[in-house]
C-alpha atoms as a printed R data frame, in Angstrom:
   type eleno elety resid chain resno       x      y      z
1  ATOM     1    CA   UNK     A     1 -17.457  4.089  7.313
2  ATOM     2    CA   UNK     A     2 -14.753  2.698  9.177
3  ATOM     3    CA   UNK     A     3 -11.566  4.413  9.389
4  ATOM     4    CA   UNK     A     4  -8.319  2.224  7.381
5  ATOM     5    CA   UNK     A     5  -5.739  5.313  8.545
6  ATOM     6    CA   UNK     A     6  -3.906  2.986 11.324
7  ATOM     7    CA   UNK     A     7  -3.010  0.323  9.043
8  ATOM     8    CA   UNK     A     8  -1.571  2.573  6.410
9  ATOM     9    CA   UNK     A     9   0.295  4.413  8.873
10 ATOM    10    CA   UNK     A    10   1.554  0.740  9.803
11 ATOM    11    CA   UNK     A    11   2.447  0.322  5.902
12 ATOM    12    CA   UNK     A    12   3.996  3.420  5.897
13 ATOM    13    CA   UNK     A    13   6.427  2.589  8.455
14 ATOM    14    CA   UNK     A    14   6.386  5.961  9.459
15 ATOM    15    CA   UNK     A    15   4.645  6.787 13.684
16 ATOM    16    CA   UNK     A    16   1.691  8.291 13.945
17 ATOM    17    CA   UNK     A    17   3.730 11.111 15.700
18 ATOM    18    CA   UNK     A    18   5.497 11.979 12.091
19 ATOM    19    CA   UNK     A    19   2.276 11.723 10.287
20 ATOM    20    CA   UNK     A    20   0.610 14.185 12.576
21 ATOM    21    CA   UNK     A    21   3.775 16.576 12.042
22 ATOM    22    CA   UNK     A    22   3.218 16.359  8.802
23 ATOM    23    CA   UNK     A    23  -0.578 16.830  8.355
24 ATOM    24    CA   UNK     A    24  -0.057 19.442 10.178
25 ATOM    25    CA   UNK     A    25  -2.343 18.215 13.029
26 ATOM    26    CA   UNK     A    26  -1.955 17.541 16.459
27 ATOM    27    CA   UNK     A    27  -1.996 13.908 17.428
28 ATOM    28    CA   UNK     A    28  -4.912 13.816 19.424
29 ATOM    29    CA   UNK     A    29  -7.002 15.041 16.104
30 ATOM    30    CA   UNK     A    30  -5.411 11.818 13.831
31 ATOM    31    CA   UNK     A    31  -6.220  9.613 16.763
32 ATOM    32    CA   UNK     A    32  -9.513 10.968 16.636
33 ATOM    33    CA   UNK     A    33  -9.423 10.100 12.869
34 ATOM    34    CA   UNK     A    34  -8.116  6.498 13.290
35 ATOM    35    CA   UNK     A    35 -10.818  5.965 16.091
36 ATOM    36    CA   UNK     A    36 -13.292  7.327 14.167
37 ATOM    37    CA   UNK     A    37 -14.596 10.178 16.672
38 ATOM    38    CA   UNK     A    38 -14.092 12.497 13.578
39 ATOM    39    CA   UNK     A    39 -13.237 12.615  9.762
40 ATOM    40    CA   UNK     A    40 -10.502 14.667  8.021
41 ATOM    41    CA   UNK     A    41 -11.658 17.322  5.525
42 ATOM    42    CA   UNK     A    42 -11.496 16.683  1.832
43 ATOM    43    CA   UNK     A    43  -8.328 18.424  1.681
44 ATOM    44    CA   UNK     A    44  -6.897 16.702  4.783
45 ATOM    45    CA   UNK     A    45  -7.886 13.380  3.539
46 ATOM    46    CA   UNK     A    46  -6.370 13.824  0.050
47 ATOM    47    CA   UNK     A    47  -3.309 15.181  1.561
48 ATOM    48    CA   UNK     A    48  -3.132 12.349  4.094
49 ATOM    49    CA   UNK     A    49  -3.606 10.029  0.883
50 ATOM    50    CA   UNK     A    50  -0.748 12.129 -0.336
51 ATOM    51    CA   UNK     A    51   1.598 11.069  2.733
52 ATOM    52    CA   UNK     A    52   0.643  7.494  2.462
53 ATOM    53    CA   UNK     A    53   0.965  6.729 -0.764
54 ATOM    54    CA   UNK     A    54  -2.417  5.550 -1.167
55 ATOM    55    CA   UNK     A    55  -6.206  6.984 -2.291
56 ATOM    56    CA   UNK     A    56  -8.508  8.417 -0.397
57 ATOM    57    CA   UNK     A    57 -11.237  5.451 -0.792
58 ATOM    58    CA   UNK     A    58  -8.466  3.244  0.841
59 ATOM    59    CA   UNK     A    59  -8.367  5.347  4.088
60 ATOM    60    CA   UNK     A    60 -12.066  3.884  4.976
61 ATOM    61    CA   UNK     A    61 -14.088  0.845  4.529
62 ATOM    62    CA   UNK     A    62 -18.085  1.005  4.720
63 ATOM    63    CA   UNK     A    63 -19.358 -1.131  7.416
């Protein structure tokens, strides 16, 4: 699956910086996320849904 986060970050019009802040996460781990190096947990990916007003299914595309 390819990761969707960076454009709905864009969407949000928030930085990556206050979307980190408020996941709770450093930025280096939603980088890793957006690059695809790693995957949130289920909660972390329905509370990143949460932030960015979206669904989970919407933060990743299958190849």
């Amino acid at each position: 699956m390819k990761s969707n986060i960076n454009v709905w970050i864009a969407k949000s019009e928030m930085s990556k910086k206050e979307v980190a802040e408020k996941m709770e996460v450093s930025q280096t781990v939603l980088s890793r996320w957006i690059n695809n190096k790693s995957k949130p947990s289920l909660e972390k990916a329905f509370k990143l849904a949460e932030i960015l007003d979206c669904k989970v299914d919407d933060l990743y595309t299958k190849k």
